[in-house]
N, C-alpha and C positions, 0 to 999 in steps of 0.2 A: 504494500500500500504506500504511495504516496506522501510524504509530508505535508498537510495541508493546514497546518497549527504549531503553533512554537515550539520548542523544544519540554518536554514536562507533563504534554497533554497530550500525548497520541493515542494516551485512553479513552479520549473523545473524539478522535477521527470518526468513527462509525455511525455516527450521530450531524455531521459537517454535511454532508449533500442533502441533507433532508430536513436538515432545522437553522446551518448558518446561510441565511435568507437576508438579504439587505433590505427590506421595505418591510412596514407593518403588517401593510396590507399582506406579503406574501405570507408572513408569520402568523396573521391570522386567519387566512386558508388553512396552512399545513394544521394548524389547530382545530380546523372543523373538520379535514377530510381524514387525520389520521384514526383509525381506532385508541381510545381510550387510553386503554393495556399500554401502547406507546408513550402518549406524553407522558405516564408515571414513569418508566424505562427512561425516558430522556432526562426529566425532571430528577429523579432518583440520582443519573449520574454524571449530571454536572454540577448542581446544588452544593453537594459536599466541597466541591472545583470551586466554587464563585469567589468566595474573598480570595484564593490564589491566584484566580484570573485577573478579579479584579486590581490585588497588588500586583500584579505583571505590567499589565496594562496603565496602571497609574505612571509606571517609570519609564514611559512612551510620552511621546509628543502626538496627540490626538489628531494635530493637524498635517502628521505624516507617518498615518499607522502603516505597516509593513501588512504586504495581503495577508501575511498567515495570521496579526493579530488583529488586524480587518475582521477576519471570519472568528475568531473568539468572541470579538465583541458581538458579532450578529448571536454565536451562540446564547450569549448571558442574555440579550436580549428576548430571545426565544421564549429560555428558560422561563425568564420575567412573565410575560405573555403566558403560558401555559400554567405557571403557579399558581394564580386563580381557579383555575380549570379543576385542577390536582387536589388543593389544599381548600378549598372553598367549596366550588359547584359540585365537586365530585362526577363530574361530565364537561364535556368539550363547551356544549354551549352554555352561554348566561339561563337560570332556570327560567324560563315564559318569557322569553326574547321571542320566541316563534321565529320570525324568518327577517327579523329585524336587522340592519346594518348600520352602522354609523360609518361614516366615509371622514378617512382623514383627511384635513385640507393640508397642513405642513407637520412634519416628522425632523427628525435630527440629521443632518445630511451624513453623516456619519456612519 
């Protein structure tokens, strides 16, 4: 496999083509289309990962992240997005959202 993540994290490679997603919007498809069982699996194991990504990543210049820590930050991102799901709803969707969307107008360009 590929290096597709900084050195420390290749435990979350397996997880980077299917959750480190650059837009909300795509973070929150991958959130409605994945089965369940999944985001606890993703959630589960980057969670423990997060303050050491996050201290990685803090000792970065954000406004010249390196692609492999590009796709970390999308990961932590994800994660964020899906720990509601996990830890609250216990289901992918908001509970009687029904088929509701909210559209984001601006996001972090980041």
């Amino acid at each position: 496999m590929t290096n597709t993540l900084p050195d420390g994290f290749s435990d979350l490679e397996t997880y980077v083509a299917d959750w480190a997603l650059p837009t909300r919007a795509q973070r929150y498809a991958a959130r409605l289309d994945r089965p369940f069982d999944e985001l606890v699996a993703f959630y589960d194991a980057v969670a423990p990962r997060a303050e050491e990504a996050i201290a990685y990543l803090d000792g970065l210049d954000i406004t010249a992240l390196p692609e492999d820590a590009t796709r970390l930050l999308h990961l932590l991102y994800s994660m964020i997005l899906v720990s509601y799901a996990v830890n609250v709803f216990k289901q992918n969707r908001i509970p009687d959202s029904g088929a509701a969307f909210f559209e984001m107008v601006a996001e972090p360009s980041v």
